[in-house]
N, C-alpha and C positions, 0 to 999 in steps of 0.2 A: 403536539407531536414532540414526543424525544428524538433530535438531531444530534447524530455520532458521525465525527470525521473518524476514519483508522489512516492515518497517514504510514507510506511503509516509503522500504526501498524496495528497488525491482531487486528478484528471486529469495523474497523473504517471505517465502510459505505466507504472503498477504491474502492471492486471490483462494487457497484453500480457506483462509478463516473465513473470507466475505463469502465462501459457499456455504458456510454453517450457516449465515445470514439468510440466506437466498431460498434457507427450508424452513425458515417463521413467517405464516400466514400474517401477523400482524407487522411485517416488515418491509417495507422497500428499499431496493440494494442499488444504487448509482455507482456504475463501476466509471473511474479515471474517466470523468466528464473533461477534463481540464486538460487532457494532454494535447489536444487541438490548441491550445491556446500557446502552448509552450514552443509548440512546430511548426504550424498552420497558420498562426495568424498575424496580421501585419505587423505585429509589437511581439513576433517570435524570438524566442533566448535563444535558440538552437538554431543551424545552419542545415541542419539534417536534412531537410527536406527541400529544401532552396532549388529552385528550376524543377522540383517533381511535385510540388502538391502548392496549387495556387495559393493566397490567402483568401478568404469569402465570409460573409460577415457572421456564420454561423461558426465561425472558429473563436471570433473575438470574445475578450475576458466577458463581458456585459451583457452580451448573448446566453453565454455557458452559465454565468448566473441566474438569469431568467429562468432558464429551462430547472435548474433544479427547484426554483419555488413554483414553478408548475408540477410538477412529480405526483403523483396521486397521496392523498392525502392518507396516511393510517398512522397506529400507534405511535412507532419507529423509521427512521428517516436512517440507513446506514452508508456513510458515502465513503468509499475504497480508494485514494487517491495517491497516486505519488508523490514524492513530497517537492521534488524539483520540480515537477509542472507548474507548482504556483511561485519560483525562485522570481521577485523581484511582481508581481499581481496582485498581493495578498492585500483584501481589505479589510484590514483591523474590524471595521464595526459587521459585515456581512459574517464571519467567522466568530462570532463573539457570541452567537446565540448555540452552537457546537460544542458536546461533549467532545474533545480531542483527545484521541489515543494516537498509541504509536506501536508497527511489528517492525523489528530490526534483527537481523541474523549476522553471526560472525561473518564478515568480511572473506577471511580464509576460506570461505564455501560461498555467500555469495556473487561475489566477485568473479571466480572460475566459471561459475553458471553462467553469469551475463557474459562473460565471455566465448561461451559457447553459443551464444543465440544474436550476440554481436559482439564482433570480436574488435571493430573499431571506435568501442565506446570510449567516452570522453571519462575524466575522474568526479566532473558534476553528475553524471549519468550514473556511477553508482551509488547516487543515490544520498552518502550520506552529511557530506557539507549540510546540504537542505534540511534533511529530517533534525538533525541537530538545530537548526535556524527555526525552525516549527516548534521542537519540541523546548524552545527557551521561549518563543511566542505565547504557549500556551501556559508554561509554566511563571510566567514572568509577566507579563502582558494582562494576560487573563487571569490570572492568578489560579489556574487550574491545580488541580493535585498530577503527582503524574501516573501516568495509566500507560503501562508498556506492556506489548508482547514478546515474547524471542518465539522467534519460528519455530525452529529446534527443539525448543520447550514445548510445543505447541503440539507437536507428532508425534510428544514424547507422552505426553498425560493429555489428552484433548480434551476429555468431558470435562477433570477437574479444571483446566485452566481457562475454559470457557465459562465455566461457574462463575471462577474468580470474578473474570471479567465481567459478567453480565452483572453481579452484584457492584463492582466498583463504579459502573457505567448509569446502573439504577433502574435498571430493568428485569424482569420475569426471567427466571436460565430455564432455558428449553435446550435440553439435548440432543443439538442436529447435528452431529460429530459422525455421523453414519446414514446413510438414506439411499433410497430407491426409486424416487420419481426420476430422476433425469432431468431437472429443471436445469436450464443454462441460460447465461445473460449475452447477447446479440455480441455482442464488442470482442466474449471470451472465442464465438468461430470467428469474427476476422481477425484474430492473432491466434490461431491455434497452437502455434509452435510455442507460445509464450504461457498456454493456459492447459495443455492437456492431461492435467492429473484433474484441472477442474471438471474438463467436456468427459473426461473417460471413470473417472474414480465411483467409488462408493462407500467415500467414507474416509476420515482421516487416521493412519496407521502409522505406526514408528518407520522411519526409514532403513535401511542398510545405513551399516557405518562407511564412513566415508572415509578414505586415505588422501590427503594431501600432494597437489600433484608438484612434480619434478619437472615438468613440461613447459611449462607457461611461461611465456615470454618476460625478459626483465622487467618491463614496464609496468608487465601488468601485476608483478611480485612488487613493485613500488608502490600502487595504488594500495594492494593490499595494505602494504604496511603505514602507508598513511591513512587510511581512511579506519584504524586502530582506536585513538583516541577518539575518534565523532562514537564507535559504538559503544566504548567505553562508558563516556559519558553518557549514554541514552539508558544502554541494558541494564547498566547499576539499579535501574529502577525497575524493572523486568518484575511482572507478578512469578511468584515462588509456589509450588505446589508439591 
């Protein structure tokens, strides 16, 4: 079995690419197994859920592990995770058998997003301190090559940059940039607010240009501009098409 993490940040056009995933028969798609372990469970990073969601033993890291080497067995293994979920869990030798990739989007877009779908997020929550901490893990650690996506790139040229990818990752490029079953992963309806271009779309298309907003609180124009250099650092490597 070829095993692909794509490690993203939240609102980086991640769960559109893991729907291309979600249309090759020879595929199974593990969407953010791990984010119970991040919020949920006794050794949780985040305060979020504190007095609204118990911990229980199917939150904990070694449970969530388990369940991913049970996953039905085929070709391809493709697991969609955010990259703060695993901030401070990561076990070096469980992660070492994983092609590691990464989708990362300018800040200045998605940063307004996540703040449209939570507006009291934290600056670990967008995402990119982590992916940055991943992507030196895999580059460094693992001696990986690196393997980026930019989202925006991604909407922009789909079929070609999903090529790219499937060739750098070492797999068959099947062309599911477009499709008509309606397959969806259980997790994408209980967060629908978070995933409805995946439940409702057919197919990935260029976006509307986007104007920069004048609105957004100072704080959250601060995160922007610091979480700058983390994408810096990661997109520099970004496949080119």
């Amino acid at each position: 079995m070829k095993k692909i993490a794509l490690w993203a940040i939240p609102r980086a056009v991640g769960t559109a690419f893991e729907r291309a995933f979600v249309e090759r028969d020879d595929t199974v798609v593990a969407h953010e197994l791990f984010m119970p372990c991040h919020y949920y469970s006794a050794a949780r990073a985040s305060t979020r859920y504190d007095g609204i969601v118990d911990p229980a033993p199917e939150y904990e890291y070694q449970n969530v592990k388990r369940s991913v080497e049970r996953l039905p067995a085929k070709p391809v293994l493709f697991l969609k995770e955010i990259a703060f979920h695993m901030r401070g869990i990561v076990q070096v030798d469980f992660w070492s058998s994983f092609t590691h990739t990464f989708i990362v989007r300018d800040p200045r877009v998605s940063i307004p997003s996540l703040y449209q779908l939570m507006p009291d997020f934290s600056f670990d929550e967008t995402g990119f301190p982590a992916i940055k901490e991943m992507f030196e893990l895999a580059t460094g650690t693992y001696r990986q090559p690196p393997i980026v996506v930019n989202g925006d790139a991604f909407r922009r040229n789909p079929s070609e940059t999903l090529r790219a990818y499937c060739e750098l990752v070492g797999i068959p490029f099947d062309d599911t940039t477009t499709w008509k079953t309606g397959k969806v992963l259980p997790e994408w309806e209980q967060w629908p607010d978070w995933h409805r271009e995946a439940l409702t779309s057919s197919g990935i298309f260029e976006p509307p240009a986007q104007r920069p907003s004048d609105d957004l609180p100072v704080h959250v124009k601060d995160m922007m501009a610091a979480a700058l250099p983390y994408y810096t650092a990661v997109n520099r490597h970004a496949i080119s098409v």
